[in-house]
C-alpha positions in Angstrom: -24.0 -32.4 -5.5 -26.9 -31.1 -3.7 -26.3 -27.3 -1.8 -28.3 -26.5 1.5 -28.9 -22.8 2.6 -30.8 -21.8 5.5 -33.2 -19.8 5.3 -35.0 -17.8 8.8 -38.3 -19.0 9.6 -41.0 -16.7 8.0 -42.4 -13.5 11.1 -38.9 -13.8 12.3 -36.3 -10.5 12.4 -33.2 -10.5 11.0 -30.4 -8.3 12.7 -30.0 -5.0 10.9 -26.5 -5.2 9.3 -24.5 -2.5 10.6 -21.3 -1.3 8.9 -17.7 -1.2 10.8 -16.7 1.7 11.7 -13.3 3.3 9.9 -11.3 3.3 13.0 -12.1 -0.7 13.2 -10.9 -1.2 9.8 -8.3 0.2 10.0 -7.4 -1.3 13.4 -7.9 -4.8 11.5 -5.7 -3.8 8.6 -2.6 -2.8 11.0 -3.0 -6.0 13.1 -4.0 -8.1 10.3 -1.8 -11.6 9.8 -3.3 -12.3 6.5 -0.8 -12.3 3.8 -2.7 -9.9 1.2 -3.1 -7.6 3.6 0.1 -6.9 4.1 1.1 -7.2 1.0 -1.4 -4.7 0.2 -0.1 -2.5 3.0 3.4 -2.9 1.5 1.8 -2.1 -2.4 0.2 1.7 -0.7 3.1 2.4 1.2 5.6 1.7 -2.0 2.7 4.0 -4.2 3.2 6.9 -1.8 7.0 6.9 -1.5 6.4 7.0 -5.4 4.8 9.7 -5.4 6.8 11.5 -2.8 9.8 10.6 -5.0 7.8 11.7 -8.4 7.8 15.1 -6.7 11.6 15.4 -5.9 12.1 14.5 -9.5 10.1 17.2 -10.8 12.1 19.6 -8.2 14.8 18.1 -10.0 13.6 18.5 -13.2 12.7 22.1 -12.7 15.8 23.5 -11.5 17.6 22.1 -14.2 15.2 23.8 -16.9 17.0 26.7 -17.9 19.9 28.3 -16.6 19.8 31.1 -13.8 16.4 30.1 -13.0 16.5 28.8 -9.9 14.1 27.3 -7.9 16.4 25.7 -4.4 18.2 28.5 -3.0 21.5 26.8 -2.8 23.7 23.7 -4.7 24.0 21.8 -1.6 20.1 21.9 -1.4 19.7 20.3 -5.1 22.9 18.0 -4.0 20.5 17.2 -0.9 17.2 16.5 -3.3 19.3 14.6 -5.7 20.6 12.3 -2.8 17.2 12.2 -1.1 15.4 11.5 -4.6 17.8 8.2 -5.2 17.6 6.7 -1.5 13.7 7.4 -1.7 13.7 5.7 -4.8 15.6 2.8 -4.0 14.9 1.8 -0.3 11.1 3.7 0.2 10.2 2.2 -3.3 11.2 -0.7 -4.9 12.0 -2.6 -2.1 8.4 -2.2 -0.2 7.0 -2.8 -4.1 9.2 -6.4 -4.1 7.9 -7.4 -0.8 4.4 -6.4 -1.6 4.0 -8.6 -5.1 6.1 -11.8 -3.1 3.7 -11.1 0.4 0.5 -11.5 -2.4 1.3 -13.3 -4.9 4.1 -16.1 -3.5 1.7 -18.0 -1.1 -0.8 -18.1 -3.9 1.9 -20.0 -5.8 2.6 -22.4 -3.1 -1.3 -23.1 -2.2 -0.4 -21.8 1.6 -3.4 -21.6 3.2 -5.2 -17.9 3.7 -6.2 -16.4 7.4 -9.9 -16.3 5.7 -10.2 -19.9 4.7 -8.8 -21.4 8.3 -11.5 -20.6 10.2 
């Protein structure tokens, strides 16, 4: 099988390739209807709620070091991080991580076709 590029005639300019902007990209990811990309979009916002809930843990963890040392003012504020840790953990977390794997990886399985390779 036989490929066939084309090539610009020889004294002739090419267009200068200019980079997009980081506003457009980002415009492009938010309004994107590709599968990947959201699922990607799912996979950072589930890494940032882990990390946001890495840090209550170590709140957690630091409080209960050694006793008298305290490091929230109040119980009902550890009672409040504790709490806050678990729904963080469970709803901000592993459910956006769930959706992100199935939004990349399931229509791969099923040989859906991609936004790219329509058009």
């Amino acid at each position: 099988m036989a490929t066939y590029t084309q090539t610009a005639p020889a004294g002739t300019l090419e267009a200068p390739v200019v980079p997009k902007s980081k506003g457009r990209i980002v415009v492009n990811w938010i309004t994107s209807t590709d599968h990947k990309t959201i699922g990607y979009m799912y996979l950072i916002a589930s890494f940032v709620f882990f990390c946001l809930g890495g840090v209550m843990a170590l709140l957690i963890r630091a409080e209960l070091f050694e006793p008298g040392m305290q490091i929230l003012q109040t119980k009902e504020q550890y009672n409040q991080l504790f709490t806050m840790h678990g729904t963080v953990m469970l709803l901000m977390f592993a459910t956006p991580l769930f959706a992100g794997f199935t939004n990349v990886i399931m229509p791969l399985q099923i040989g859906a076709p991609t936004s790219r390779s329509r058009g």
